[in-house]
N, C-alpha and C positions, 0 to 999 in steps of 0.2 A: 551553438550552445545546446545543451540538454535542457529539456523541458518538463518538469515532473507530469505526471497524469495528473491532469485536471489543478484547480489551485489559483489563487494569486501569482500576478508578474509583475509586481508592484514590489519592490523591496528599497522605496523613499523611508526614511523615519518617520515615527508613529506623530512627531510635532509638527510635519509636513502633510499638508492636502495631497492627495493625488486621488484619480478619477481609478475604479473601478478596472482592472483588465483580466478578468477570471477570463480562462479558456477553458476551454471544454477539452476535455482528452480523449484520444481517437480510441472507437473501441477496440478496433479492431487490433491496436498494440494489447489494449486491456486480455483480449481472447486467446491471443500468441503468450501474453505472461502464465493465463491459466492452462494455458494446454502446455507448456511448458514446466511448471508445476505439479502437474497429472503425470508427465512421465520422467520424475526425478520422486513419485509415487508419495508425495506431498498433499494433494486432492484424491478424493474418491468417487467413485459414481454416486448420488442419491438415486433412491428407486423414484422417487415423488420430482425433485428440483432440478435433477441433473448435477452439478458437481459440489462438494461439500466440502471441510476439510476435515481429514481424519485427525483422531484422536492422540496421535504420536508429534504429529505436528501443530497439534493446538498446545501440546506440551513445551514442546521445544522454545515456540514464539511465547510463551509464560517464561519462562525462563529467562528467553533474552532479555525480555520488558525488565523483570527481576533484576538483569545484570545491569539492564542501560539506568535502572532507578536507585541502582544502589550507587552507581558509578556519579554519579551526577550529586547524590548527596555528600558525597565526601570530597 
C-alpha cells in the first residue's frame, strides 16, 4: 500500500480509541520529490537556503487551493 509522507496510520473512527501510529517519512523520498520539482523548474536556487519555490508556482498551487475550495463548497 502507499504511504503518505509522514502522518497518521490510524484511520479507526473518531468515536473509537486507537493508539497513536505517526510515522515518520523517509527523507530521503522527501529529497527525490524536491529535486524532482527543481527539474520540472518548479523550485529555485535560494542564494541564503538552498532551494525555494518560485513565484509562478506559488501561483499556480493558489489557484489550485482556489479551485479545490470552491469545488468543495458547492
Amino acid at each position: 500500500a502507499l504511504v503518505a509522507y509522514g502522518g497518521s496510520q490510524c484511520y479507526i473512527p473518531l468515536f473509537l480509541s486507537c493508539t497513536s501510529h505517526f510515522s515518520r517519512g523517509s527523507e530521503s523520498m522527501a529529497l527525490q520529490v524536491l529535486r524532482a520539482l527543481e527539474g520540472l523548474k518548479m523550485m529555485g536556487k535560494d542564494q541564503d537556503r538552498g532551494l525555494k519555490v518560485i513565484p509562478q508556482t506559488q501561483r499556480d498551487l493558489d489557484r489550485i487551493t482556489r479551485q479545490v475550495i470552491t469545488a468543495k463548497k458547492h
